[in-house]
N, C-alpha and C positions, 0 to 999 in steps of 0.2 A: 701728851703729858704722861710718864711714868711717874708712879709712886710706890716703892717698894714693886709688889708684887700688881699693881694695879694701871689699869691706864683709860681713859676715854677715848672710845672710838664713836664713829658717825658710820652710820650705815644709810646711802642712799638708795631709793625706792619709790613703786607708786605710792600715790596719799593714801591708797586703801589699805594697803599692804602697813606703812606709817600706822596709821590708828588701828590697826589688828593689835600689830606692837605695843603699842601704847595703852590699851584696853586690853587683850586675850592675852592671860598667861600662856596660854597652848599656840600664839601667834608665831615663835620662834620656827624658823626653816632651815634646813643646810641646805647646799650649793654643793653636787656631785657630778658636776660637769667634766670630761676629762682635761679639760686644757685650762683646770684652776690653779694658779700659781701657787698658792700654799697647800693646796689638798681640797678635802673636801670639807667643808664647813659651815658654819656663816659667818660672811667676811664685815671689815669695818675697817676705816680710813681712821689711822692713829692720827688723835688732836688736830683734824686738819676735816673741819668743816665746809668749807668753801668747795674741798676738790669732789666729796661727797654730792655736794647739791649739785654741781659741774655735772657728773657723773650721769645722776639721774635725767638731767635736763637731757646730755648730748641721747638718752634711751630712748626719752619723750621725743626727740627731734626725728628718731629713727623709728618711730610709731613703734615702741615696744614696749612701752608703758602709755599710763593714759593723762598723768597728771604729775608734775616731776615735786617730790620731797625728799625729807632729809632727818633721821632720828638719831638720838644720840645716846649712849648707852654708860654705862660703869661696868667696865669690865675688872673680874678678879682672874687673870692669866693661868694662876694655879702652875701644874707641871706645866712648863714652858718649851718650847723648842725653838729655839729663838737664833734665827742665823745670825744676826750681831754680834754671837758669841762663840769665840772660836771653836769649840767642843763639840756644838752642833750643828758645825759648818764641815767637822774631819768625820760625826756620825752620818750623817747624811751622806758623804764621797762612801762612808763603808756601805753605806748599803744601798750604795749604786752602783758599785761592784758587783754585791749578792748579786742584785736583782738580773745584771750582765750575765752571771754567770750561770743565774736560774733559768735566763728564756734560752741560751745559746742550747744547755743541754735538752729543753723543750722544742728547740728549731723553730723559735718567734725573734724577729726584731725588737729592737728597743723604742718606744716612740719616739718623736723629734720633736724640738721645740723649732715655731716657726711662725714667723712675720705674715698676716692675712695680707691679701690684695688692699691697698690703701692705708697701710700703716707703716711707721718708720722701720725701715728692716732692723733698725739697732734696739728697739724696745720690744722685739717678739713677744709680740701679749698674747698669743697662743702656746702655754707652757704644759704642752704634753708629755714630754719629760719629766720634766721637775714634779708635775704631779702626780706623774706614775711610780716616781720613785716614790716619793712622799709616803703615797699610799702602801706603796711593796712595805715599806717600812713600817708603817702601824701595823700590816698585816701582818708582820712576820713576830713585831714585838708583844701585838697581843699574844698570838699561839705561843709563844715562848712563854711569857708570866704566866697564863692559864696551865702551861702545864710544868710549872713550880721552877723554871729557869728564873732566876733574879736578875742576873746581868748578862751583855751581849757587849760585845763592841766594847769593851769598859764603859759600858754604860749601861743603867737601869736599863729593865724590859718593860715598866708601865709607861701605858702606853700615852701619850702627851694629851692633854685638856687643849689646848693653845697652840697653834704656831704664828712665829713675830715672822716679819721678811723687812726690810731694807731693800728700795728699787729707784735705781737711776732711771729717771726715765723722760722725753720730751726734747726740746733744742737749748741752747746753751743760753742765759737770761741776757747774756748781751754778750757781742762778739769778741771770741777767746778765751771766755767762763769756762768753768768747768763744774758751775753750779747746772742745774738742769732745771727747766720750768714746773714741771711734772713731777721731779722725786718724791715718792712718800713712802709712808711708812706701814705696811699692811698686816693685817691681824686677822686670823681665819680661827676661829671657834668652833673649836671638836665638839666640845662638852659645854650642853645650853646651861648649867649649874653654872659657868664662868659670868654670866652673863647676870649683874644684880638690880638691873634695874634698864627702863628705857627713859627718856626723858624727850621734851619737847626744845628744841634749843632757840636758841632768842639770836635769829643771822643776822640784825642789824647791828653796827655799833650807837647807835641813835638808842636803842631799846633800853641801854645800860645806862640812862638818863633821865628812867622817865621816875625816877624817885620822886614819893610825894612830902614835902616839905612840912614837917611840924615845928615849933619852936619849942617845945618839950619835948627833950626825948624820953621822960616819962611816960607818955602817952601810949608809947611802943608797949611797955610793960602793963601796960592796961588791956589791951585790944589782943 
């Protein structure tokens, strides 16, 4: 769910890590792994609960957490860099260029992005690429703003709070789709300020029932 400049994401986790969140304001952590698809941050599944819990279960399955949960947050996006929109889809090619053109004169390769042993080669969830650019690019736009450059690329140099991503991903929901089981929608948080709040979410649809019945609704206004 987007709203204006806002949206709810899910971030799955162990239960301890969950209630840090939800109790410790200082609970907040980024993710600087090199093969993170949006950069470095902490990430959250846009309005999409279920794939969150998903998530954390298949960690627990793989003994990498201890206990699979699921928290849910209000995110304010703030400077967005949002590849859903074209401007940050032609910024992002420019400065995957630079960055081509930064290691060539250094004599380094570029990372690759690429499909682990046991995963669909078409959804390469190891994106060393994309997050190395990612990163080349904050790193380049902050030194630029810091040292009084306003704009690069036709585009501002402050440097982004937020990045949105758009991702196909999984097998086709039935044969000849060209929907995906998997697609979603992901959100990786530069800047912990984006983040105003955690919440506890309610996964069953049964829950949104258990209303307790008065026959005054007066009552409400009393209590």
């Amino acid at each position: 769910m987007n709203i204006g400049n806002y949206a709810v994401g899910y971030h799955g986790c162990d239960a301890r890590v969950a209630a840090r969140l939800l109790n410790e304001r200082e609970g907040i952590f980024a993710s600087n792994r090199e093969f993170e698809w949006l950069g470095h941050g902490m990430y959250f599944w846009e309005n999409n609960l279920k794939r969150g819990l998903d998530w954390a279960r298949q960690k627990c399955e793989k003994k990498q957490i201890n206990q699979p949960a699921v928290v849910g947050a209000l995110l304010d996006l703030r400077n967005c860099c949002d590849f859903s929109d074209q401007r940050y889809l032609d910024l992002i090619r420019a400065y995957h260029l630079d960055m081509k053109q930064v290691r060539s004169f250094q004599g380094q390769d570029m990372p690759v992005n690429f499909a682990p042993t046991g995963t669909l080669p078409k959804d390469i969830v190891s994106r060393n690429l994309d997050c190395g650019v990612i990163e080349h690019m904050h790193t380049v736009m902050g030194w630029l703003h810091n040292s009084g450059v306003q704009e690069h690329f036709a585009h501002k140099t402050l440097p982004f709070d937020s990045v949105r991503g758009l991702f196909i991903e999984g097998q086709p929901v039935f044969n000849g789709s060209g929907i995906y089981d998997k697609s979603h929608i992901q959100i990786c948080i530069r800047n912990s300020a984006c983040i105003k709040g955690f919440f506890l979410p309610r996964e069953r649809e049964e829950d949104m029932r258990d209303w307790e019945v008065r026959e005054d609704p007066a009552e409400y206004l009393q209590n």
